[in-house]
Structures are given as structure tokens and as C-alpha cells.
N, C-alpha and C positions, 0 to 999 in steps of 0.2 A: 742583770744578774744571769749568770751560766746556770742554763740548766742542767743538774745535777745527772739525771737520765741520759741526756744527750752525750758528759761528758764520758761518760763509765760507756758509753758504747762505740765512743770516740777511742777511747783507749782499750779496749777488746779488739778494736777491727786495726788500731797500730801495732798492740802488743802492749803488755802492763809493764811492761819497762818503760817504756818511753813518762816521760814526768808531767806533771803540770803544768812545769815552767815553760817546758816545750814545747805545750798545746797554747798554751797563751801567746807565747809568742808567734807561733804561727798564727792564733789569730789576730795577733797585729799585723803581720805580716797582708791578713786581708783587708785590714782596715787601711793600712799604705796603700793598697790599690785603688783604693775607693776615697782618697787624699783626707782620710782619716771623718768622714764625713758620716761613717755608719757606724752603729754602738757594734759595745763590743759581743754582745750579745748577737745579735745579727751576723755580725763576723765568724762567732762561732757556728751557725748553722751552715753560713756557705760551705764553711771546710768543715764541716761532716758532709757537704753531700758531695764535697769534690771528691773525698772519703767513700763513694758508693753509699752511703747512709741516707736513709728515708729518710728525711727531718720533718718530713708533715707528718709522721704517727706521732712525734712530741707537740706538735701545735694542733691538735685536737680540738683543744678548748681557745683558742686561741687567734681568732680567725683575723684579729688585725696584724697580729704576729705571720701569720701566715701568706695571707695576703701579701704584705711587705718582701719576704721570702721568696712567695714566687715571683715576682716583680724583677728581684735583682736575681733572681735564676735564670725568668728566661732573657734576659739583657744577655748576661754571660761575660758581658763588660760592664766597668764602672760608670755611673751617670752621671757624673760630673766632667766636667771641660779642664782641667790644669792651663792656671793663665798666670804667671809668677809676676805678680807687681811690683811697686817701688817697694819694698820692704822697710817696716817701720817697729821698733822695738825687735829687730830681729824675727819679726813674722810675717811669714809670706802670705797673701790673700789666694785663696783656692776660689775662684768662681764656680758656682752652681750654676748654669745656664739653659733655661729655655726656649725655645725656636719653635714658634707657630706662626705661620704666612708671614713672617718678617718680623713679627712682635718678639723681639731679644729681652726676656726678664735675667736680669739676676739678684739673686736671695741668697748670700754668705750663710742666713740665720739658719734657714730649712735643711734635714738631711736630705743628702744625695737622692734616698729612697723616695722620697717626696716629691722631688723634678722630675724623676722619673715616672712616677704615677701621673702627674699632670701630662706628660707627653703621650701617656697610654690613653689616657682619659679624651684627651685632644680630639682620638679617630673616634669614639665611641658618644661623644655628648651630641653631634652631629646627627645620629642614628636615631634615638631617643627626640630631640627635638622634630627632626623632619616628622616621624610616627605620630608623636602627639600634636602637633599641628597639622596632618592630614587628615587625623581621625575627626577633631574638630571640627573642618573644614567641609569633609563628610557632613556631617552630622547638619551642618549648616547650612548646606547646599539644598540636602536633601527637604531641609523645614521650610525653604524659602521657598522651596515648587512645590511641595503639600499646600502650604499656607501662605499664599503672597502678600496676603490683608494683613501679616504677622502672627508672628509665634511666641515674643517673650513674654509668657502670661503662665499663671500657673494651670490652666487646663493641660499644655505642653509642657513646661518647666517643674519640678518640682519643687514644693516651698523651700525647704531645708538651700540646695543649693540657689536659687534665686536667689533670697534674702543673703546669702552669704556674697556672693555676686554683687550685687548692687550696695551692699557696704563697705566693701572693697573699692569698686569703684568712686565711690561717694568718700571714703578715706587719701585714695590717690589724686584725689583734687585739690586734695588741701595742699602737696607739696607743688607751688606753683613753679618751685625756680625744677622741676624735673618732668622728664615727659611720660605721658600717659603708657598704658599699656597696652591698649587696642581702643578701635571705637568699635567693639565688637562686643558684647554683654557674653558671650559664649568663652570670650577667653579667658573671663575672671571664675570659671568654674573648674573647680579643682578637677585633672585626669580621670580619681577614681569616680568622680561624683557625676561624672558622664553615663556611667552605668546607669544609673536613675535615670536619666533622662532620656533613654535606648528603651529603657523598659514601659515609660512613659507612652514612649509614639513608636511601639510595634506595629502596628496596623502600617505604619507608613514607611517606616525603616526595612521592613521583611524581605520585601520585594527586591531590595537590593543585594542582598546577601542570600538567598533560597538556595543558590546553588552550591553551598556547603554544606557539609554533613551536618551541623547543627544551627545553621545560621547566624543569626543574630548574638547566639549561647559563643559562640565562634568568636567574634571578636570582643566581647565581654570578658572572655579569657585572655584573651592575649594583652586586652587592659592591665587583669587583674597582674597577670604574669612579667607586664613587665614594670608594672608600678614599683614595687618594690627598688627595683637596682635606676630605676629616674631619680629615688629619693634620697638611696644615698650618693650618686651623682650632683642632684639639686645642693645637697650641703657640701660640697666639694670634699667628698672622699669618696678613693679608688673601689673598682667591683676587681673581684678576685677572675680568675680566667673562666671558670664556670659561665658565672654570669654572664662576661663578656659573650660568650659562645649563645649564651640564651637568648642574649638580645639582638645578635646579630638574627637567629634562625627568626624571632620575631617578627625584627622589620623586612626582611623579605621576603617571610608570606604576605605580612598587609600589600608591598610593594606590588606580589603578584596580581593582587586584587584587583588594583588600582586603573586599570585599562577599562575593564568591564563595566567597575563603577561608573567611567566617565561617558560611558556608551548609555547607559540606563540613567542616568543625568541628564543627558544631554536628548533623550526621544522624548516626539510630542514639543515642549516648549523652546527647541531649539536649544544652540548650545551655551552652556554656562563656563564663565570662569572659576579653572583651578586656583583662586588665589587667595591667601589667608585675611586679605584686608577686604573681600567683597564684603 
């Protein structure tokens, strides 16, 4: 459905001559670009903003609306492929197509804006994964040279995430014909639920992190900060550019860390492996 505000300012910044009929068709007009793959709705906001028109003061309220928007803004081009097939009942097949490391999906079903968000998503799910698997890894390294006799006990772990941990694991058994998800009990505890277990074994974690301005509180934050947009990433829907910009600046402070960390690891007991399967 055309938003009614959008339209009255679409036709203020043309002139009140110009008709309805002629704004719709123009916005098919964007919808032909885009091999008719985007509602029309959507089509109307590109052409208000090719229009010079703010179109994010109308999606306010409306952040999957918006999201989509800026998606196909900053492309600037259509995200679809045009691949004219054998034509059957007079209709020609428009492929959708995506291209990650040589994996060619195509999805007729999904809009354009959808391929597109998956291709955005593609540089950024990377990001996210490496951070929360370092942080882990962290955290694992560091309990292994505290406590060589072992850690997964609840003196170090706390109850809440433990038990959820080891019923996870104990439920992932059952599917035999799939594979596990680590032999690591640290990687079936949820991201935020690491914070418990940071605040657990201060005494032992500090010393690695002291030379921030807040330490420990330090990356606790940048947990909490980027938990959010892993989760709507985890359920396969796009972050809006915002976010994207927040989890870039994210993972390259942890990044910057990470030197020092391996240096204070690695004194006294010699050196440890960086790798998420020790």
C-alpha cells in the first residue's frame, strides 16, 4: 500500500498537476528495473528519493521497511541478474541470483531486496562469527592455564548457563545421522551468557585486559553491544547500515586486542594454541 504522506509530497516536489496515474506509472516504471521483483510500495519510495525526498522520515516506525530501502538505495542498481529462458505460457523466468565463493543460489520466489540483503549479509556474518569464536576461545585459553586440573564445574561456570550447556549437548546426541557441534562444553553456552561466566573468574580474567580503561567492564560491553544485531543475523534477517558500521568498529577493537592477549597467554607456561577446537 502507497503511503499516502509519501504520495502528497511526491506530488508537491512535481507539482499538483501532475496525476496519480503518472506517479504509478512511474512507479512501475521502477519496478521494470528491478524485473518487477520489488512491490510497489517500495518502488514508490525509490522514486521519491530519486525525487530528492527524505523517504526515511516516512519509515519512522517502520524499520524493516526501511532497512529494505536503504538496501536497494545504496545498490543504486537492481539485484537481480535478467536471464530470459525458454519461455512457457508466454512468461519469461527473471532469475534472482546469488554468488558467494562460487555457491550460485537461485530463488525465482524471493524479492530482489532479499538477494540482496543476503549478499550484504555474506561480508558481515564472517565478522560476527570470527569475534564470538575468539572471545570464547579467550576465555578458554585463559581457564585452561588458571586451572589445568579443570574448569567445567560450577565453582567456575555458573549453574544457569552450565545446565543449559550440557542439555544441549546431551539433546545434540540424539541426532545421530548429524554432527556435533564442538567437543568443547564452552561452545554450547549462549554469547550473552558468557558474561556470567567473565564475572565468575575475575580474579583470573583481569590481568588480561587491565590495560583498558575499564577492563573486563570493556569487553562485557562490546558483548552486550553486539549481541543484538548476531541475533538478528542468527535468524537470517539483514542489519540496517547503522549496525553494520557498529559491528564493524566492534570487531576491530577486539581485533586490536588480540596481539597482547597472545603475549600474556603465552608467558610462563609457554606457548598456547590460538585455535577454537583446543
Amino acid at each position: 500500500m502507497i503511503n499516502r504522506e509519501l504520495l502528497e509530497a511526491i506530488r508537491r516536489k512535481k507539482g499538483a498537476r501532475i496525476s496519480v496515474q503518472a506517479l504509478y506509472q512511474g512507479f512501475s516504471s521502477i519496478r521494470k528495473k528491478y524485473g518487477n521483483t520489488i512491490s510497489k510500495e517500495e518502488a514508490s519510495f525509490i522514486y521519491a528519493s530519486n525525487q530528492g525526498i527524505d523517504v526515511f522520515r516516512f519509515l519512522k516506525n517502520n524499520d524493516q521497511m526501511r532497512d529494505r530501502i536503504r538496501n536497494l538505495l545504496s545498490s543504486r542498481q537492481p539485484a537481480t541478474v535478467p536471464v530470459r529462458t525458454a519461455k512457457k505460457n508466454n512468461i519469461s523466468h527473471v532469475q534472482k541470483i546469488l554468488n558467494v565463493k562460487g555457491t550460485r543460489i537461485d530463488d525465482p520466489l524471493l524479492p530482489a531486496s532479499v538477494i540482496q540483503d543476503a549478499q550484504n549479509m555474506s561480508e558481515i556474518y564472517p565478522m560476527i562469527y570470527v569475534f564470538e569464536n575468539s572471545v570464547r576461545n579467550f576465555l578458554h585459553l585463559a581457564l585452561d592455564k588458571a586451572f589445568p586440573e579443570g574448569w567445567w564445574n560450577e565453582k567456575r561456570i555458573p549453574s544457569t548457563p552450565k545446565k543449559k550447556a550440557e542439555s544441549r549437548k546431551q539433546e545434540e546426541g540424539k541426532n545421530l545421522w548429524h554432527g556435533g557441534r564442538s567437543n568443547r562444553m564452552l561452545d554450547y553456552v549462549d554469547l550473552d551468557e558468557l558474561e556470567s561466566i567473565i564475572d565468575r573468574n575475575t580474579e583470573t580474567l583481569t590481568q588480561y585486559l587491565r590495560d583498558l580503561p575499564k577492563g573486563l567492564d570493556w569487553l562485557k560491553m562490546k558483548i552486550k553491544e553486539i549481541y543484538p544485531s548476531r541475533n538478528i543475523l542468527a535468524h537470517c534477517n539483514p542489519l540496517g547500515k547503522h549496525d553494520i558500521d557498529r559491528v564493524k568498529v566492534i570487531c576491530g577493537d577486539w581485533q586490536r586486542q588480540l596481539p597482547k592477549l597472545k603475549e600474556k597467554l603465552e608467558e610462563k607456561h609457554g606457548s598456547v594454541s590460538i585455535n577454537k577446537n583446543v
